[in-house]
Structure formats: C-alpha cells, structure tokens
N, C-alpha and C positions, 0 to 999 in steps of 0.2 A: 366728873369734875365737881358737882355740886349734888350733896346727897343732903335729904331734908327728912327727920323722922320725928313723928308724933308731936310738931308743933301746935300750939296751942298760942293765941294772943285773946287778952282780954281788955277792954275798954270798961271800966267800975263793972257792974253786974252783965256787961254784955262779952258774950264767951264768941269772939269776931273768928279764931279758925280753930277747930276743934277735932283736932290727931294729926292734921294734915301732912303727909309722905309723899314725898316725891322725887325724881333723878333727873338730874341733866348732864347727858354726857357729853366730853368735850368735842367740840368742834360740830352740836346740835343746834338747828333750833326747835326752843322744846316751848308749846301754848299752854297760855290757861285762857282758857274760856269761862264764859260764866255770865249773868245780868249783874247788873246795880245790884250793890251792898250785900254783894253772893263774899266777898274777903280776897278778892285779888288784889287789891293794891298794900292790903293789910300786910300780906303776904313777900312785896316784893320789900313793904317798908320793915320788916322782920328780917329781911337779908341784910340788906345796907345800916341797920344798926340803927334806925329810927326809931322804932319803939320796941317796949320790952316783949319777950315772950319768954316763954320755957320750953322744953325741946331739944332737937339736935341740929346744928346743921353746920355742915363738914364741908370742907372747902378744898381739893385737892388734897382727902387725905383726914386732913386736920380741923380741929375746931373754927368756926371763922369765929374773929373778934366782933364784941356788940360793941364798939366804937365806930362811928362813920366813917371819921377820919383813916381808922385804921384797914377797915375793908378795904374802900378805896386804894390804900397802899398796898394791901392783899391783892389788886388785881383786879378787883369787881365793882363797877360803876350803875348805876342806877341813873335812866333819863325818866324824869317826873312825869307821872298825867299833867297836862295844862300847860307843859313848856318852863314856864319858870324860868325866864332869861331874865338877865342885869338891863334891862327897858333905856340905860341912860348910858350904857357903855356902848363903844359899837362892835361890830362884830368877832373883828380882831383880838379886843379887848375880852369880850366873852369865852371866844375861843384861848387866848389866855389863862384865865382863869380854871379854867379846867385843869392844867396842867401844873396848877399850885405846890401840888406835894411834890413835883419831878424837879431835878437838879443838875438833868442831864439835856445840858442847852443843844447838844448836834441832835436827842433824838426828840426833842421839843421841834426844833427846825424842819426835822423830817416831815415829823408828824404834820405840823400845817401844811406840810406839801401833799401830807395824801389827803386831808383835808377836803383842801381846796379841790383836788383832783376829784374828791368824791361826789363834792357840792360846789359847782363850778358856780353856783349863784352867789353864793357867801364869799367867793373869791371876787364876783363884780363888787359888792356890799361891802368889801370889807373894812372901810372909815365910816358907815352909816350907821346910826345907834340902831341896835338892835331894838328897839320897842317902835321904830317905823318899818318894819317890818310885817309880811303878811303873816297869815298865819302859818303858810305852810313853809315858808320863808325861816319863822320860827323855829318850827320843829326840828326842820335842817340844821339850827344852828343848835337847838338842844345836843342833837343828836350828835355833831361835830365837836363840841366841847365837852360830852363824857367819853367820847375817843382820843382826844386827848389827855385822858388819864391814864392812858396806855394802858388797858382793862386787857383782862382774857376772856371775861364774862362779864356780859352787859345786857342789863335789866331795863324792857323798852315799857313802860305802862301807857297804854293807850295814846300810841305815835298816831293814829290815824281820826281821832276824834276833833269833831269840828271843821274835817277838812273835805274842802270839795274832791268827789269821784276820781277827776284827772290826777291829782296830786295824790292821794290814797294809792294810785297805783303806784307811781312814780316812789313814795316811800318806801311801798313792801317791795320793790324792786331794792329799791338802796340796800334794804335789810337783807338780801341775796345777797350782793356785794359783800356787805359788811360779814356775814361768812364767809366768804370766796377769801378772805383775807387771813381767814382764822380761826376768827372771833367764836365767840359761844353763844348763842342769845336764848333769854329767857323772855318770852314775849306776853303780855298780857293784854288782851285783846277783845274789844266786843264785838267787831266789825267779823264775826268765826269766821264763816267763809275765807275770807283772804287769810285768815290767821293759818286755817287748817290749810291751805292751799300749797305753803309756802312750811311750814313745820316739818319735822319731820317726826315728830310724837307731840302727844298732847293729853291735857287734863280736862276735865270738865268739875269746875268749882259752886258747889252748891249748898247756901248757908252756912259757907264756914266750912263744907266736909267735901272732899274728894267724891264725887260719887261715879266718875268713869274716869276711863285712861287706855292706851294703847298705839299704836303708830296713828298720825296725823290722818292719812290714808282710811282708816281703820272707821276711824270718828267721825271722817267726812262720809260715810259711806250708810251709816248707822242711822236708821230712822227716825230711831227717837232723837237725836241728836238733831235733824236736818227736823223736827216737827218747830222741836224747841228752840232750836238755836239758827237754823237760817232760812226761818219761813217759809218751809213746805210742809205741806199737809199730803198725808197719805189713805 
C-alpha cells in the first residue's frame, strides 16, 4: 500500500533520514522503532506532506502528493506525537473537525457512530472541551478524529507516550480494533515492546538510517534488539 524508497529529509545542514526504504502493506501493522532524535517522526511528517524531502514514496501504486491537505484526501491521516487537540472545542466539535475535507454527511454520521463505539469515553464527553480532558482521554480523541478522515492508512506517532501503564494497554488494544476494521497502521513507537508485540513487521530507525527490519516476531526475538531496545541484557 505504501512503498517508501531512498528518502532523504534535511533540516539546514542536518541530513535528519538518510536513504530510508520501507513497505507497508495493506491491511499491516508495520513499527518503527528507534530512541530520541533516531528520525521517526521525521519520517511520518515526510508522509503527511509536512516537510520537504527528496525521494519516492508511492501510495497505492502512485505518487502520493506533498500537500497535507491532499494526502489526507488520498486516504492517509497522521495522529501527531503529543495529541494536538482543539483544547477550546469540545469533543464533538474535534471530532468534526477531522472530517473537514468529507462531504458525504450519511458516511460522516456513520463514522461518529463507530467512533463512539470504539471510544465509549468520548461518547460520555462528548459536549466537554477537549482540553479538560486527561491525557489519555486525549489521545482517544486524537486518535477518533484522524478516523474520521476516513483514512486507509493511519500514521499513529507515539499514541502511548505520557500515558499511564493501564491506558498504554487499553490504547494498543484499540490499535488491534482499528485493524480488525481494515485499517493499515504505520506505528512509531518508543514503548518497542508493545510496539513489536502487536506489529506484524517492523523497522528499527537509527540516526536517520534503517539499520534492521523483518517480521515484528522476528525483532522481538533478536538480542541485540532486546539489549537495546527493551532492556534486557544478555
């Protein structure tokens, strides 16, 4: 569904990913793993048409547009690291928002109904401004208004950051769901563990460069993997 070859972003003299290749195919969820300032978010904001890079990256097939506006319309949604909700709107209203580009009012209507169904919490909230919300309260609503852009591929950056244990689970569960439905997810995650848990392929992003890859399976199992990345020593 999403094929990514030799991309390259740069920030002035800092070269942020450097060849990076990658596949996600549909109806996957495919991780990247990686520490702080390794270029995962670089990376998803090079999808979604945020910033520039050079490159390929192919989208069912075809070119995807470096416009935001126009991915989005393409099918592919991006939920931000840190949430990034409308704090003065309430939930409703957020979840609205999402569905800005769409013009098809019955499948807007659906849509909040699987919504709600998916996040039964945002259904109690729904006249409450979203910036009184917790934070995983949040997330939920991040998460529920880039599904209302009717995506096929949905780009989550760091869903589980900030958030207590209990909820962390309760998310990457949702993120099950949200395939069970279809969906495609491209996950970027520092929390590995749950990330590889729940993947079913994955990357490992270092400095900018791919330096492993192969089924999620594969990576959980790998000890350098498990030295570096989910604190076990061997």
């Amino acid at each position: 569904m999403l094929k990514i070859e030799d991309l390259n972003v740069y920030y002035g003299g800092i070269h942020a990913l450097r060849g990076v290749s990658i596949d996600v195919p549909q109806g996957e969820i495919v991780t990247i793993i990686g520490s702080n300032g390794a270029g995962k978010s670089s990376l998803l904001n090079a999808i979604s048409g945020v910033i520039k890079y050079s490159g390929l990256i192919e989208y069912e097939g075809q070119p995807l547009a470096k416009q935001a506006h126009k991915v989005v319309k393409s099918g592919v949604c991006q939920v931000p690291e840190g949430r990034i909700i409308f704090a003065n709107l309430t939930v409703h209203e957020n979840l609205k928002m999402g569905a800005y580009l769409r013009n098809d009012a019955k499948g807007i209507s659906a849509d909040f109904e699987r919504v709600y169904d998916l996040f039964p919490r945002l259904k109690e909230r729904e006249k409450q401004l979203a910036g009184t919300l917790s934070g995983g309260e949040q997330q939920m609503l991040a998460m529920g208004r880039g599904l209302m852009s009717s995506p096929e591929l949905i780009l989550l950056d760091e869903p589980s950051l900030g958030l207590a244990p209990l909820l962390i689970n309760t998310i990457f569960e949702i993120i099950l769901e949200i395939k069970a439905m279809g969906k495609t997810i491209l996950l970027v995650e520092q929390n590995a563990f749950k990330a590889l848990s729940i993947a079913d392929r994955a990357y490992v992003l270092e400095q900018g460069k791919i330096t492993s890859s192969g089924s999620a399976r594969e990576l959980l199992a790998d000890t350098t993997i498990q030295e570096a990345y989910l604190g076990k020593k061997h």
